[in-house]
TIVEX-813056 format. One line per 2 residues: for each residue x, y, z of N, C-alpha, C. Coordinates in steps of 0.001 Angstrom, whole numbers, always signed. Last residue first. Layout:
# residues N
X/Y/Z/X/Y/Z/X/Y/Z; ...
END
This chain:
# residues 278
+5938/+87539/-178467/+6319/+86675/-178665/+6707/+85895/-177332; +2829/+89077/-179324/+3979/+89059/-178460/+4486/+88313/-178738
+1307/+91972/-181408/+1727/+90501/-181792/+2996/+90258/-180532; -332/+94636/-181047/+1231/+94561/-180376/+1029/+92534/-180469
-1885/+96741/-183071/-1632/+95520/-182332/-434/+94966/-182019; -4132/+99813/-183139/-2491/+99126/-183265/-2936/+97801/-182502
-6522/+102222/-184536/-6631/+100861/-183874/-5190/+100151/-184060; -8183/+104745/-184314/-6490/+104209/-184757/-6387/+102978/-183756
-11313/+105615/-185799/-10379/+104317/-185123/-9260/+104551/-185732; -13894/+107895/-186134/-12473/+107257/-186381/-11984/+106582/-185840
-16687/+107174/-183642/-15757/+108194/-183942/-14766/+107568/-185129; -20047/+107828/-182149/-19078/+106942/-182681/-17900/+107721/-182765
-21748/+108968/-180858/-22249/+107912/-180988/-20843/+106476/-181305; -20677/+111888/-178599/-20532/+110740/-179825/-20889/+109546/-179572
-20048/+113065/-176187/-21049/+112930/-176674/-21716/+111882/-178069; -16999/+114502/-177637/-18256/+114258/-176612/-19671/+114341/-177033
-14558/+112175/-178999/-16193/+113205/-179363/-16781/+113278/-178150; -11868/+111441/-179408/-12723/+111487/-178457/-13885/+112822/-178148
-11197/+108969/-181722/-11300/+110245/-181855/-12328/+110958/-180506; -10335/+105930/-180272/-11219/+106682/-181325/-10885/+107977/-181116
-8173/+103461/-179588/-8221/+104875/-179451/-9330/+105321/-180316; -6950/+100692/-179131/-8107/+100874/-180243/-8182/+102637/-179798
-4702/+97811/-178954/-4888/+99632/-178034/-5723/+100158/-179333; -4050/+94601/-177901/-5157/+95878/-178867/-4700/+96872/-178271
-2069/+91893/-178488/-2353/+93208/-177214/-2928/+94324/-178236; -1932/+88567/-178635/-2351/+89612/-179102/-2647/+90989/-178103
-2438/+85752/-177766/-910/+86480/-177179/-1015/+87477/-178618; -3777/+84228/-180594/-3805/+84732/-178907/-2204/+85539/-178927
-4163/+83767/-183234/-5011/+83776/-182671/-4953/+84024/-181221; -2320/+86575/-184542/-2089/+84754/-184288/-3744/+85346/-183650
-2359/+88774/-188025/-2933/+88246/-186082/-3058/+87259/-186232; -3066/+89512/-190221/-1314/+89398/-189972/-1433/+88584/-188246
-5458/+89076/-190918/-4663/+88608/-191784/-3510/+88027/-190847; -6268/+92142/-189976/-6312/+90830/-189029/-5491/+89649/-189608
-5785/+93930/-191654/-5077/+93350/-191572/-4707/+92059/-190180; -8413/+96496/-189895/-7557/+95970/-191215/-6798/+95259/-190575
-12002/+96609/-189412/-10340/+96744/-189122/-9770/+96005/-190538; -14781/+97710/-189864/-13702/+97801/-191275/-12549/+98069/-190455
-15598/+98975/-186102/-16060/+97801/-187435/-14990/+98603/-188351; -15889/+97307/-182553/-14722/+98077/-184346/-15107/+97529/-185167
-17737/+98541/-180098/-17767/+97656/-181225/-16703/+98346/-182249; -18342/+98228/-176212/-18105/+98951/-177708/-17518/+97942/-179032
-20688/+97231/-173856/-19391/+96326/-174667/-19129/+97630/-176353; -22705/+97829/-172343/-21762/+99141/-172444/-20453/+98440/-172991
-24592/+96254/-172929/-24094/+95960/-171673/-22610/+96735/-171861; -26041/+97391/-175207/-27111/+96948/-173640/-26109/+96959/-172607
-24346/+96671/-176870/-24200/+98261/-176479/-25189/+98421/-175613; -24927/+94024/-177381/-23803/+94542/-177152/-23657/+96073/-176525
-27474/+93977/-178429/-27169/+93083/-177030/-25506/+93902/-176959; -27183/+96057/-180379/-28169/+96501/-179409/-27791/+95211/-178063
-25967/+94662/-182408/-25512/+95918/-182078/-26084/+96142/-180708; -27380/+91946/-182754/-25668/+91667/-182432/-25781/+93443/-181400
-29906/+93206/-184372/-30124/+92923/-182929/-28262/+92436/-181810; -30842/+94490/-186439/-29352/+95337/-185496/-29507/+94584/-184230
-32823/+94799/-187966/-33172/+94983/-186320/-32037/+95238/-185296; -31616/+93846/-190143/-32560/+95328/-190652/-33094/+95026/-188913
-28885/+92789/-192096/-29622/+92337/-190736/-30832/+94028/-191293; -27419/+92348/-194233/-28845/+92054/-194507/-29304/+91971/-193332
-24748/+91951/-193143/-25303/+93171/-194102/-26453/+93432/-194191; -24746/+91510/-189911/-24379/+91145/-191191/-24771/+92231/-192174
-23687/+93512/-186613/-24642/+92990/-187460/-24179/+92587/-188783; -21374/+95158/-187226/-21104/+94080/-186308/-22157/+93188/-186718
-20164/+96383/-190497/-21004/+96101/-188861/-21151/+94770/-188295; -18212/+96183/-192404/-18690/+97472/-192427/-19722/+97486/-190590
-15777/+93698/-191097/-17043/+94512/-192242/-17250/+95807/-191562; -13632/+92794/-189707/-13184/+93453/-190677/-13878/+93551/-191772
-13961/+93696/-186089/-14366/+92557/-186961/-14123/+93449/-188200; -14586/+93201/-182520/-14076/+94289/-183414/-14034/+93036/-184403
-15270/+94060/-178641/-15366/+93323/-179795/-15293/+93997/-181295; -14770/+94055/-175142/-14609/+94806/-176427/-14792/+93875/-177663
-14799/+92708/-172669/-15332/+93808/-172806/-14919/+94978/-173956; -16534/+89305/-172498/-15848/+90056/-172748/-15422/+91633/-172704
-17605/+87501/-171213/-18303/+88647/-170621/-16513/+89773/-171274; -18938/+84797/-171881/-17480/+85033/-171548/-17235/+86623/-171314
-21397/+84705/-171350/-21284/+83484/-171320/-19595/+83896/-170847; -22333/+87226/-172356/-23107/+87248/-170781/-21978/+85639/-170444
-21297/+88230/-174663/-21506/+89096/-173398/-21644/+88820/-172232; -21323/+85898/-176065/-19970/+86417/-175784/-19863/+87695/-174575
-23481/+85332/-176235/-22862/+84238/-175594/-21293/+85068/-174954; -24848/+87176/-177315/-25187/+86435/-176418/-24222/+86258/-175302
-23389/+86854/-180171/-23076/+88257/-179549/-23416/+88042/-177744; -24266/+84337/-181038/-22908/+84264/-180353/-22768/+85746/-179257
-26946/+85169/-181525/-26761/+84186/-180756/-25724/+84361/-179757; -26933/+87399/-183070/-27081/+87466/-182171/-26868/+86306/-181146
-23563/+86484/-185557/-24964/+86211/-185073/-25364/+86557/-183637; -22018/+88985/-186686/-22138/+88338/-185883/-23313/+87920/-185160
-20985/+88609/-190608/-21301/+89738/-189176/-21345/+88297/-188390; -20436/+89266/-193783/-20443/+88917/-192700/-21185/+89832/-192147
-22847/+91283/-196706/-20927/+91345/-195840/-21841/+90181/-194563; -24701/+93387/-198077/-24358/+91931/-198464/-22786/+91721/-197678
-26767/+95496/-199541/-25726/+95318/-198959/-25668/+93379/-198457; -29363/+96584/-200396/-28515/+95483/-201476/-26879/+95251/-200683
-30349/+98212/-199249/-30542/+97414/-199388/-30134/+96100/-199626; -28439/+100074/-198840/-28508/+100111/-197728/-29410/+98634/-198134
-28852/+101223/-201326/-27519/+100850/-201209/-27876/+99967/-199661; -31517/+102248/-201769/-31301/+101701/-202712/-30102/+100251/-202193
-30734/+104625/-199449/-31910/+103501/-198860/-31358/+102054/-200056; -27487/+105382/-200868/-28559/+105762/-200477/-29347/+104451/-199962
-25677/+103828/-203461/-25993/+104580/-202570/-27579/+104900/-201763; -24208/+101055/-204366/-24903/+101693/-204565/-24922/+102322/-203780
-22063/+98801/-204429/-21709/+99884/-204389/-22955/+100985/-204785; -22162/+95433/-202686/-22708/+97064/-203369/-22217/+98269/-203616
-20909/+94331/-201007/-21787/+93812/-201517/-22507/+94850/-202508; -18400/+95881/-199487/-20445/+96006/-199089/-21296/+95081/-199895
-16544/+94322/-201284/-16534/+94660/-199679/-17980/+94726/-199153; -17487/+94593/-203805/-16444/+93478/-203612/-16773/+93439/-201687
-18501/+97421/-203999/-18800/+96088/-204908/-18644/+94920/-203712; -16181/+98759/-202745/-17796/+98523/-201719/-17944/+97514/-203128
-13016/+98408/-202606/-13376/+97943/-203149/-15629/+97850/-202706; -10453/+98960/-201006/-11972/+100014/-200420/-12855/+99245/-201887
-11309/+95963/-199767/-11414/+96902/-199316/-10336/+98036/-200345; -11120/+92728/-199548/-11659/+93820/-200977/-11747/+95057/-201064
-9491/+92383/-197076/-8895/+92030/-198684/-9004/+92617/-199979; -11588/+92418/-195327/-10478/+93710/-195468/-9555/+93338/-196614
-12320/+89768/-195261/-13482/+90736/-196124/-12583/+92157/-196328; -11943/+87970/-193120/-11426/+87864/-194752/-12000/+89216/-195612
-13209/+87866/-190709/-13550/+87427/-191618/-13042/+87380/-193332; -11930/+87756/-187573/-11509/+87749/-189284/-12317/+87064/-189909
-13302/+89440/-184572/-13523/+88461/-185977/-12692/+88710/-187160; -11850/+89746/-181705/-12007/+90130/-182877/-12126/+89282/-183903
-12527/+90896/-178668/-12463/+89488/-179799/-12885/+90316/-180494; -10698/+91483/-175455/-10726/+91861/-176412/-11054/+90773/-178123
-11481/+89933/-172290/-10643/+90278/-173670/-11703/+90923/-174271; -13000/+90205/-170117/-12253/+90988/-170101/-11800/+91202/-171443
-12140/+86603/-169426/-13473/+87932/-169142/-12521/+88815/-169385; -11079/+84497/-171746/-11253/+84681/-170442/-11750/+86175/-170511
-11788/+81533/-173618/-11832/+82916/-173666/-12144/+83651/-172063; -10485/+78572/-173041/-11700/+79027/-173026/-11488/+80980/-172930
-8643/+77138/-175860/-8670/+77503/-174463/-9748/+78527/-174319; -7661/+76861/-178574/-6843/+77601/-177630/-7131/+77693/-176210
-9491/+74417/-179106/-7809/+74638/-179881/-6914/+75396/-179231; -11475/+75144/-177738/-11299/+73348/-177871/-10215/+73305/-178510
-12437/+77972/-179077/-12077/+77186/-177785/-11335/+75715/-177351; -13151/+77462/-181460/-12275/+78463/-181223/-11467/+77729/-179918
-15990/+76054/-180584/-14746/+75416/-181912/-13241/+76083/-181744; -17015/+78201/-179723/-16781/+76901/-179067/-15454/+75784/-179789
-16778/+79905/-182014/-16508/+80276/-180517/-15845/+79224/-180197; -18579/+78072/-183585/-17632/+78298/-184003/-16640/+78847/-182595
-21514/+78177/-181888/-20570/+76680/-182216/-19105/+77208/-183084; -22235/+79991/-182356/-21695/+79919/-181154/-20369/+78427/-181416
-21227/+81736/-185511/-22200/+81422/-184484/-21312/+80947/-183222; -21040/+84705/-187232/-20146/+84003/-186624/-21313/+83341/-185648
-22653/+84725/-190479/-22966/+84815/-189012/-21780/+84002/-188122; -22496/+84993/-193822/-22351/+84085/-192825/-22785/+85101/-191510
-22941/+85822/-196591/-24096/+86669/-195694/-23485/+85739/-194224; -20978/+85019/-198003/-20532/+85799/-197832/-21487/+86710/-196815
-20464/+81665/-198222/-21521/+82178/-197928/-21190/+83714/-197738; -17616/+80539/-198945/-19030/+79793/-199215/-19858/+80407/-199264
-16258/+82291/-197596/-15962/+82366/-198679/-16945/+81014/-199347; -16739/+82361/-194591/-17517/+83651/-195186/-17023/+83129/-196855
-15916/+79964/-193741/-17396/+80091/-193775/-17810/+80997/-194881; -12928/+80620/-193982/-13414/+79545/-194521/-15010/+79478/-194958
-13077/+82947/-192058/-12750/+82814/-193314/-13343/+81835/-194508; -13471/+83415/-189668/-14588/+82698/-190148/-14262/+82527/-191357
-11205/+83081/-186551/-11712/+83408/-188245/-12775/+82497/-188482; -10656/+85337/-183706/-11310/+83973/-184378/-11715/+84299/-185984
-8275/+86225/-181661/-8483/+86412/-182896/-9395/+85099/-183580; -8409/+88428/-178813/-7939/+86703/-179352/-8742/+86820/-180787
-5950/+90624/-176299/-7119/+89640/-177275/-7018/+88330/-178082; -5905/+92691/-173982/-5628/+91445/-174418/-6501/+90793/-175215
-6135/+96133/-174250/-5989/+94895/-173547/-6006/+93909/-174193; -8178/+98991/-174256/-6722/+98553/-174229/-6437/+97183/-173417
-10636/+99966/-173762/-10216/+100002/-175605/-8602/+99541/-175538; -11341/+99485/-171651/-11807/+98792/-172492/-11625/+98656/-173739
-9812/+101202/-170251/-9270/+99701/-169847/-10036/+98938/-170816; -10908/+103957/-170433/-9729/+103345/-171505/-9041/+101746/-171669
-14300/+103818/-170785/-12806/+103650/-169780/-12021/+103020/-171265; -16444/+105830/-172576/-15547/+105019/-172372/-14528/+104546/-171802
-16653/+108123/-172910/-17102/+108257/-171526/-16484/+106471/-171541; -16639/+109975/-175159/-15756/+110300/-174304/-15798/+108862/-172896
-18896/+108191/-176757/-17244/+107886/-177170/-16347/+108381/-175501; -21125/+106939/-174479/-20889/+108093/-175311/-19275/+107428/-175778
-22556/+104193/-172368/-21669/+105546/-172725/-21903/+105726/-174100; -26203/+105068/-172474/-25472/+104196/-172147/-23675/+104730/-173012
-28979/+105826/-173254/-28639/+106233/-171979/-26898/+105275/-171071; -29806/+103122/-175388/-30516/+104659/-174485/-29763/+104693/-173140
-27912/+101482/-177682/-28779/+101636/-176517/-28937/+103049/-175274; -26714/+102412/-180161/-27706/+101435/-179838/-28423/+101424/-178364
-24702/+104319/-179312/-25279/+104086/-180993/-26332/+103044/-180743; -23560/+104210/-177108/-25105/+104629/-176756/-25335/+104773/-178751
-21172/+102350/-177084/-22454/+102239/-177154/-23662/+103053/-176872; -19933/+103357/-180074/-19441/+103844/-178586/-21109/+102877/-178661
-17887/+101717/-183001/-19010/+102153/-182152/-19398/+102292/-180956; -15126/+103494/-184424/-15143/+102789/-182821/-16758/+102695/-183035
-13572/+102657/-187525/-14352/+103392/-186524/-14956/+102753/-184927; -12416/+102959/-190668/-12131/+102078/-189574/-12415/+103110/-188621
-15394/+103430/-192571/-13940/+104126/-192117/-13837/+102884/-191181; -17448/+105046/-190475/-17290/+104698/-191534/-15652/+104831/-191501
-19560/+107561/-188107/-19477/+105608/-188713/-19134/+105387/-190492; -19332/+110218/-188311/-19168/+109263/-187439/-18584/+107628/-187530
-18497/+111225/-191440/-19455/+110964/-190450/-18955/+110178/-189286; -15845/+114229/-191767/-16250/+113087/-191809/-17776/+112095/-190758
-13646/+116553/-193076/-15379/+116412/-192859/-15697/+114381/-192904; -11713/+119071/-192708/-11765/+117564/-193526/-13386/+117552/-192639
-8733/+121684/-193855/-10434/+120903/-193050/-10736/+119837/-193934; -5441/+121901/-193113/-6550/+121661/-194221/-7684/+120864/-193192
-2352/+123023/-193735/-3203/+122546/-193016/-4611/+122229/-193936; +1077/+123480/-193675/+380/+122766/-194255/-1232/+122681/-193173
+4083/+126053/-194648/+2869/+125743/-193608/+2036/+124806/-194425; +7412/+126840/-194957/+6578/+125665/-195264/+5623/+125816/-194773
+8409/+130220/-194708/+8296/+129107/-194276/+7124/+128267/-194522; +7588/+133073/-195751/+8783/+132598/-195901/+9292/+131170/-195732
+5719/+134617/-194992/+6723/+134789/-194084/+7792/+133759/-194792; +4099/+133636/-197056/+4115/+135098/-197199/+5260/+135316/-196063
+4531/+129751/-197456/+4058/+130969/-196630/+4380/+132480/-197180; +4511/+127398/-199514/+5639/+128668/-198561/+4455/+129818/-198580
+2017/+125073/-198747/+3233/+125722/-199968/+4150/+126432/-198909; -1045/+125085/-198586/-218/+123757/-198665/+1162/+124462/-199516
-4025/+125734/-196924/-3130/+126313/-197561/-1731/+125049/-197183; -6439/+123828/-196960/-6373/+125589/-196303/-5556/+125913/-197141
-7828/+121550/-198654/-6833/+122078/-198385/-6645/+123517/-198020; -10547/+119306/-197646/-10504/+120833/-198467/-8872/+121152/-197910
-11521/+116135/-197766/-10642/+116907/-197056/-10406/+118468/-198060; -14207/+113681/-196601/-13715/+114655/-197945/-12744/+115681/-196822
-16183/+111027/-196694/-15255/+111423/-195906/-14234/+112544/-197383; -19720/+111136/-197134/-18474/+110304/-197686/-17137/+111255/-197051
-22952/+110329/-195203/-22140/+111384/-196359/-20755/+110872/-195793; -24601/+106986/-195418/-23770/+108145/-194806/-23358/+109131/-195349
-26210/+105612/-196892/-26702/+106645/-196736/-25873/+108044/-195324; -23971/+103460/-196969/-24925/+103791/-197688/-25598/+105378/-197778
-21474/+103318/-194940/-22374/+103424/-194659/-23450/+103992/-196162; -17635/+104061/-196839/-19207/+104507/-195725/-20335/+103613/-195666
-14731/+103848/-197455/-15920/+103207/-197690/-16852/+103614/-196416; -12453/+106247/-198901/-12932/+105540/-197564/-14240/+105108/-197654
-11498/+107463/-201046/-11717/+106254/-201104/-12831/+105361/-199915; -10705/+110144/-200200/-11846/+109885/-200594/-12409/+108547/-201217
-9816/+108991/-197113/-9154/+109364/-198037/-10540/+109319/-199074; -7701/+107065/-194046/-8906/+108296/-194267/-8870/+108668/-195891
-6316/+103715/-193902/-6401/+105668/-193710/-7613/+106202/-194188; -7424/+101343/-191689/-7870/+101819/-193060/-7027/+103212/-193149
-6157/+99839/-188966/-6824/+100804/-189365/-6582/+101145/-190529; -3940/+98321/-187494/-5010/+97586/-187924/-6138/+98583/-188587
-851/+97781/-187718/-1481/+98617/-188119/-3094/+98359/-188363; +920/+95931/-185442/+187/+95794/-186805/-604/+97388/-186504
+4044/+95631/-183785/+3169/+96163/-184306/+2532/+96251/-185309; +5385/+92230/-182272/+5450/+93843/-183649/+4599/+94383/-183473
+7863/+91807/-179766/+6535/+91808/-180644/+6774/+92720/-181613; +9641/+92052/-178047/+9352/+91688/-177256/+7678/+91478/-178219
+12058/+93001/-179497/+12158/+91775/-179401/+10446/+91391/-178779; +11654/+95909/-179424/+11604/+95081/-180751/+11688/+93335/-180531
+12286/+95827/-176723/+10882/+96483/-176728/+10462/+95831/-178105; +14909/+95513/-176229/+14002/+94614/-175901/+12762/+94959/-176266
+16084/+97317/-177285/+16335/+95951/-177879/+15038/+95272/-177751; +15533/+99391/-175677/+14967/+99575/-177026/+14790/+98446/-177559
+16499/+98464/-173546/+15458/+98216/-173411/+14747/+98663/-174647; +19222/+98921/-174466/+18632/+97517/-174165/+17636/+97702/-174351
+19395/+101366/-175085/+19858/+100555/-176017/+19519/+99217/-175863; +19173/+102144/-172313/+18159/+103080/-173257/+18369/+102288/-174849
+21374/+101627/-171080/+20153/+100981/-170897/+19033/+101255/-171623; +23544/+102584/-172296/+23325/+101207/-173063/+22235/+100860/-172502
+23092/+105357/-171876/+23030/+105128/-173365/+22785/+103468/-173410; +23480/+105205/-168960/+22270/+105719/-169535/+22062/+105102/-171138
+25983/+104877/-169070/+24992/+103756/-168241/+24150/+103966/-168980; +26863/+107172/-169819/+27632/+105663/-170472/+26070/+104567/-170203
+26105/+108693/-167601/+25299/+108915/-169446/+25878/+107695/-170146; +27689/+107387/-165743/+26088/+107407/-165704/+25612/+107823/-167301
+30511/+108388/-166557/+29724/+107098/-166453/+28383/+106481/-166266; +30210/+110875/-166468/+30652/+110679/-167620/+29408/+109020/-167730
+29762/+111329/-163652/+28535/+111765/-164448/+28635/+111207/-166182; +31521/+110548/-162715/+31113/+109769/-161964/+29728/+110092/-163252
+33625/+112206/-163511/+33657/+110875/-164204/+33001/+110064/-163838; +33143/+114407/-162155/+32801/+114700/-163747/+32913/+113127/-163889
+33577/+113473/-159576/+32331/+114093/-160094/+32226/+114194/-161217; +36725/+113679/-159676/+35571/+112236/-159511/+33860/+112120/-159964
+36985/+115945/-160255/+37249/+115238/-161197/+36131/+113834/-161036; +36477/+117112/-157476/+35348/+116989/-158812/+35667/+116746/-159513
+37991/+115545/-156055/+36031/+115620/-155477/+35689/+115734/-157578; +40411/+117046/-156750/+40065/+115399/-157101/+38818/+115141/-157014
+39651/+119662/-155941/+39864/+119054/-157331/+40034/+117904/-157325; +39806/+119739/-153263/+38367/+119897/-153965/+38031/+119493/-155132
+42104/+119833/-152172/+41352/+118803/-151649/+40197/+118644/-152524; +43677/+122493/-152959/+43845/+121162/-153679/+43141/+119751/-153259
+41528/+124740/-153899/+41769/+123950/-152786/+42486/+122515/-153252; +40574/+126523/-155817/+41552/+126453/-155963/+42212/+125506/-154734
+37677/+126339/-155799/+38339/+125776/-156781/+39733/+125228/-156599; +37091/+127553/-153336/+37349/+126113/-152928/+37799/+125414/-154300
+39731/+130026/-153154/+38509/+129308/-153375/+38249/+128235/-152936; +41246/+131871/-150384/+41358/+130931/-151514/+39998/+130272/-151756
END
């Protein structure tokens, strides 16, 4: 006789089927909580531009363009979509890796991921940049930052609002220009971050990421890049044209910034998310 047919064996595995019934029971409402909880626990902002021949560049950058392979029904019969696209490094919502400024210092690949993922704090210059649109985040603003939330601790993640992802893809309104070439590169005109603060924020609160919603970390009218070069001296990477800082408290903010991982790259695309906690 089997052991199917054992009358000791068939209760075993009835118990067994209802022991497994009840675990996928289990399974479904913990997979229902912790979904709960995952929506409870913040939102997600979208802090990145899309890609598109709109996408605002760099003056004398070449402009982000996509060629369609093939977009329809296939010769077999089925949907296929693909298509080459061409874009520079810097432009766009984009990571600057630091060896874009300093010799011999990481690359996009070579970036620890602990630096493009972690805790941040949100300072606006709003108010400044809509008086003066050439402003400089200085120190005394930081400090000002501070004395409301508390002293910026090592490690974060700061990001400037300056108000300026409003005019976007608008370059007039956004670069200060919409001209091209050396011509364009002149007449540019946006925030940024005074070397002072860049200083202060490397060596004073030793942050290890910084990100802001112009075209560079430098102002428009800088021409020595000196913000870019103290920053990418001490392997700190830079986001420039984020979006929708707008929607960011000033703390209890979580970044995950990902670039496109070039070896060797100066820079790359940014999918930059923000997890708002509650």
């Amino acid at each position: 006789m089997s052991d199917i047919q054992n009358p000791q064996v068939k209760p075993l595995m009835r118990g067994a089927s209802l022991l497994l019934i009840v675990l996928s029971l289990v399974a479904l409402v913990l997979n229902k909580v912790l979904a709960d909880e995952a929506k409870q626990a913040g939102q997600w902002i979208d802090l990145s531009h899309e890609f598109s021949d709109e996408t605002l560049y760099w003056p004398t950058a070449e402009k982000f363009s996509r060629d369609i392979v093939f977009h329809g029904i296939n010769d077999k019969g089925f949907f296929y979509s693909a298509n080459n696209y061409f874009a520079a490094e810097h432009g766009g919502t984009h990571l600057d890796a630091p060896i874009h400024f300093a010799q011999g210092k990481q690359s996009v690949e070579q970036i620890p991921l602990e630096q493009l993922i972690g805790d941040a704090v949100v300072i606006s210059i709003k108010e400044q940049v809509e008086k003066d649109r050439d402003y400089q985040l200085q120190v005394k603003d930081i400090k000002k930052f501070e004395q409301q939330y508390g002293e910026i601790a090592e490690h974060t993640i700061v990001l400037i609002n300056t108000g300026m992802a409003n005019f976007w893809p608008d370059a007039e309104k956004y670069l200060g220009t919409g001209k091209r070439g050396d011509e364009g590169v002149n007449a540019l005109s946006f925030p940024g971050i005074h070397p002072d603060a860049a200083k202060f924020l490397t060596h004073e609160r030793k942050i290890k990421a910084v990100g802001l919603d112009t075209a560079s970390l430098d102002y428009g009218k800088s021409k020595q890049f000196k913000t870019h070069r103290i920053f990418s001296a001490q392997n700190i990477p830079g986001m420039e044209n984020l979006n929708n800082l707008d929607q960011l408290p000033a703390t209890g903010v979580l970044i995950i910034a990902l670039p496109m991982k070039i070896k060797g790259g100066s820079g790359g695309p940014l999918r930059a998310v923000a997890m708002v906690k509650d």
